[in-house]
N, C-alpha and C positions, 0 to 999 in steps of 0.2 A: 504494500500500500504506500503510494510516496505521501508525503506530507506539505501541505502548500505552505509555506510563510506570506504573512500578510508584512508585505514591507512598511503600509503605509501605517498600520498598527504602533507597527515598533518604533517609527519614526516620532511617533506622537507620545508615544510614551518616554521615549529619551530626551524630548524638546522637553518635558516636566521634570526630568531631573539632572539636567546641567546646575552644572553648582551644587550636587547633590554627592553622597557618598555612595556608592554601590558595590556591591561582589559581584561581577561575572566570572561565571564558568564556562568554559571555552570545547566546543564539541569536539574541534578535533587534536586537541592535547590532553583534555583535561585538567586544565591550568586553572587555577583559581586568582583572577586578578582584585585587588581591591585599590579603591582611589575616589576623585572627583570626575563627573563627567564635565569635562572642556566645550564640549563644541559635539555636535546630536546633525551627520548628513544624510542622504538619502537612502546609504547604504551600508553605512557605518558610524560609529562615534568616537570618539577619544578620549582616554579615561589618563588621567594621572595620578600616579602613584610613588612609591617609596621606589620601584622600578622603571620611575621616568615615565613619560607619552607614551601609550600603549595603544595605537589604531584596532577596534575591532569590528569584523566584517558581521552585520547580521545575521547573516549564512552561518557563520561559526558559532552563532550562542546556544552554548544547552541552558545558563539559567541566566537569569537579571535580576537583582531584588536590591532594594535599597536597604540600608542600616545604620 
């Protein structure tokens, strides 16, 4: 069964937490990034952390949540 992502979803949800702290977790490493989201584009956003600018593609989120 593939799974559609709703880009325009996620976009609208990352535009609400720029300047915001989050963890994502990354599908295809399994990376657990945490930071502030920077800047929220059509297909990705940029999160900064204790690991510097971290570009990630929407396509790669397993999770998002704020804390």
């Amino acid at each position: 069964m593939s799974m559609s992502i709703n880009f325009a979803e996620i976009f609208q949800k990352l535009l609400s937490l720029v300047g915001k702290e989050v963890e994502v977790t990354l599908a295809s490493q399994g990376k657990i990034i945490k930071g502030t989201v920077t800047n929220a584009m059509f297909d990705s956003f940029i999160v900064e952390g204790a690991q510097g600018k971290q570009i990630v593609s929407f396509s790669d989120l397993q999770s998002l949540q704020q804390v």
